[in-house]
N, C-alpha and C positions, 0 to 999 in steps of 0.2 A: 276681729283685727286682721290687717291682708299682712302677711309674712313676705319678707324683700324676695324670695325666690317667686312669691305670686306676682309681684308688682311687675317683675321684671320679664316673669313670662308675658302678663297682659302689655306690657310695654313692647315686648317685643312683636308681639300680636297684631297688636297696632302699626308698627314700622313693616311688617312684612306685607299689610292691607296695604297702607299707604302707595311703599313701592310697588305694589301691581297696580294699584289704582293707577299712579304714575307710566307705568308700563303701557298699561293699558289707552292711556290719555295721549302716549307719544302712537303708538301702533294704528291706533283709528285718526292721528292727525296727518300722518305721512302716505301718498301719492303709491299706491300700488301699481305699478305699469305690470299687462295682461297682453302678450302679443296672441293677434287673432289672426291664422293664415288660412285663407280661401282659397282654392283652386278651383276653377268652375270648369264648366261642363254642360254640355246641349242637356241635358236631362236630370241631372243632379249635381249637386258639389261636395266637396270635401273639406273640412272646417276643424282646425287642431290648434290648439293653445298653449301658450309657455308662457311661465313668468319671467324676472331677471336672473332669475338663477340658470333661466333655460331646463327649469323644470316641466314634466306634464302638470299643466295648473287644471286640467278638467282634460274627460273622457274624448278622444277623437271620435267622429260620426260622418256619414254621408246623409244629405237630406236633398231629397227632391226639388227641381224646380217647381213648384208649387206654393201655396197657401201654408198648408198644411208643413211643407217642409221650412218655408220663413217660421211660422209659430215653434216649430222645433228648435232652433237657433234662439229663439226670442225666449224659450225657456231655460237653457242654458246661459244666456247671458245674465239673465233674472238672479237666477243660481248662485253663478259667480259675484255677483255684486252683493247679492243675501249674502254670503259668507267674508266678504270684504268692500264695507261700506264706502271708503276710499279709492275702488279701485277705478283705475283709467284703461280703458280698453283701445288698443292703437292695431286696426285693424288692416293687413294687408291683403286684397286682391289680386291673386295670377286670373288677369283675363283674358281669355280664350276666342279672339274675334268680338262679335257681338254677344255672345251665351251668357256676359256679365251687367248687361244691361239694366235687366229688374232686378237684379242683387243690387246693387247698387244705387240704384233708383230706393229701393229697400230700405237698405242702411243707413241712409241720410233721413228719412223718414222718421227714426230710432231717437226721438231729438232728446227725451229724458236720460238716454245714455250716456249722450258727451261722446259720442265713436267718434275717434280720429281716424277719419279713412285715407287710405292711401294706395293705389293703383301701380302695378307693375309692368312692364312689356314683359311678353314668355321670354323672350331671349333674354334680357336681364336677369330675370328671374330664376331661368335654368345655368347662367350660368353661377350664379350663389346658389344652387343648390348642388351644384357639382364640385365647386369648392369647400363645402359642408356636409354634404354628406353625399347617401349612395349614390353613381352614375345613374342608377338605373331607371328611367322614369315609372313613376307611381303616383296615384292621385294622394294617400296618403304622404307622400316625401315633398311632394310640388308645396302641397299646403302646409307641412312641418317646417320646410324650408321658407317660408311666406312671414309666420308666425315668427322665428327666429330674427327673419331682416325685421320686422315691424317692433318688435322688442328690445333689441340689439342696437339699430338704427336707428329707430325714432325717425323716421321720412315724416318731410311738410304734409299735413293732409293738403289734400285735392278738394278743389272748390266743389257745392253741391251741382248736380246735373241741369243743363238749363234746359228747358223742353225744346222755345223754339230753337236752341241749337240743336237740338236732336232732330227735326224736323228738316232743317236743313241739310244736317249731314245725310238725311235719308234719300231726299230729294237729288242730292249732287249724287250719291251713290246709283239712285234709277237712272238718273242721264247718263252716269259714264256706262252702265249695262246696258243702255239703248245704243251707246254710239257704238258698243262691241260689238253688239249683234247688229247693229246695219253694217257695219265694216264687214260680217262673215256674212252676210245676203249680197252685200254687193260681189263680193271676193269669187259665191257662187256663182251668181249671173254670170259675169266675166268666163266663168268656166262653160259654163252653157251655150255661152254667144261664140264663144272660141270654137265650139265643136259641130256648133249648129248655123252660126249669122255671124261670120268674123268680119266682113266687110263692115257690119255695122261698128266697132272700134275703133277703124281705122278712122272712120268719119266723125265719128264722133268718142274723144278721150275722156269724159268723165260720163258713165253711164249712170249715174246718180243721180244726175240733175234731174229734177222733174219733169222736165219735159220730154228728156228722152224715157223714161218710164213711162208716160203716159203713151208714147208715139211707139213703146211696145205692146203695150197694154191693149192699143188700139189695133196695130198691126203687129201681131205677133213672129210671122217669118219674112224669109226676105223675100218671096213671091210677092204677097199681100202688099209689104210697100212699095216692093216695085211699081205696083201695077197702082198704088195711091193716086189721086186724084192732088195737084196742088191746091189746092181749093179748101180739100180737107185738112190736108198737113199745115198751113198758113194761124189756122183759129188755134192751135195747141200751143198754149203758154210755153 
């Protein structure tokens, strides 16, 4: 026969399973936000975590541009989700010119993750990190400070990468480097014709045009054209 002091222990036994059970059922149903801040870098990056507490939620690390250093990342994230079935990873990028390119080509790749990624200018970027914390720059603090706005914030993610946009940006990027550097050839020339064939400027103001390149090409000083034949100068486009 159970005595009222048994029942009431087993009773309460029960009520304290219950409420963790309870506990338990609310903790795995509620949205963990996990800010992820990247800082990149021509050769590696820097990658540090906070939760909402603006806690360290996981170990900061620098990991390679490489394979090898994406798989590193991709085991950490693994990690953190292993230990928090619910969590949302809202991942901020400091990108550094182009050196963010396959990161990010990367992490939109990550599709079982759910990564809300989201892009920074450095100048924005730095200057939330100066109103948060040290002045000083550090890869460590760039990306501590990344992790914070991306947790804190909660920014729109950024659409996935589209390739032929990326092809095209690369494309306009070669032309505007071609039209630099014929700008600093011609700029040359000009210096050359100055010291050597100035008569030829006068007569002619744009030495770019084809034709006069070619009518040097052909007759290189001012002897040589002088002494040209019209005959030959007439056929040069």
């Amino acid at each position: 026969m159970t005595s009222i002091r048994g029942r009431r222990h087993s009773e309460d036994t029960h009520d304290l399973l219950v409420n963790f059970s309870f506990l338990g059922f609310i903790m795995n149903s509620v949205t963990l936000n996990i800010g992820i801040g990247i800082d990149t870098a021509r050769y590696g990056h820097h990658v540090s975590f906070l939760d909402e507490d603006k806690r360290t939620a996981a170990k900061p690390f620098h990991f390679k541009e490489d394979s090898e250093g994406y798989q590193e990342l991709r085991k950490a994230l693994d990690k953190l989700r292993a230990n928090r079935p619910n969590v949302k990873f809202l991942v901020r990028v400091d990108a550094a010119g182009q050196y963010a390119e396959n990161l990010i080509h990367w992490l939109h790749k990550q599709y079982d993750l759910g990564l809300s990624i989201s892009v920074g200018t450095p100048l924005k970027n730095k200057r939330y990190r100066e109103a948060h914390y040290d002045k000083r720059k550090a890869d460590p603090i760039e990306s501590l400070a990344c992790a914070r706005f991306a947790v804190i914030e909660k920014p729109e993610p950024m659409p996935a990468p589209d390739a032929a946009f990326g092809a095209l940006r690369n494309t306009v990027s070669a032309l505007e480097a071609c039209a630099t550097n014929l700008t600093r050839l011609v700029n040359q020339l000009y210096m050359l014709l100055a010291l050597s064939f100035p008569e030829f400027a006068v007569v002619i103001s744009d030495i770019s045009k084809g034709y006069a390149l070619k009518m040097l090409a052909k007759y290189p000083t001012a002897k040589r054209l002088g002494n040209a034949k019209l005959d030959s100068l007439l056929p040069l486009p």
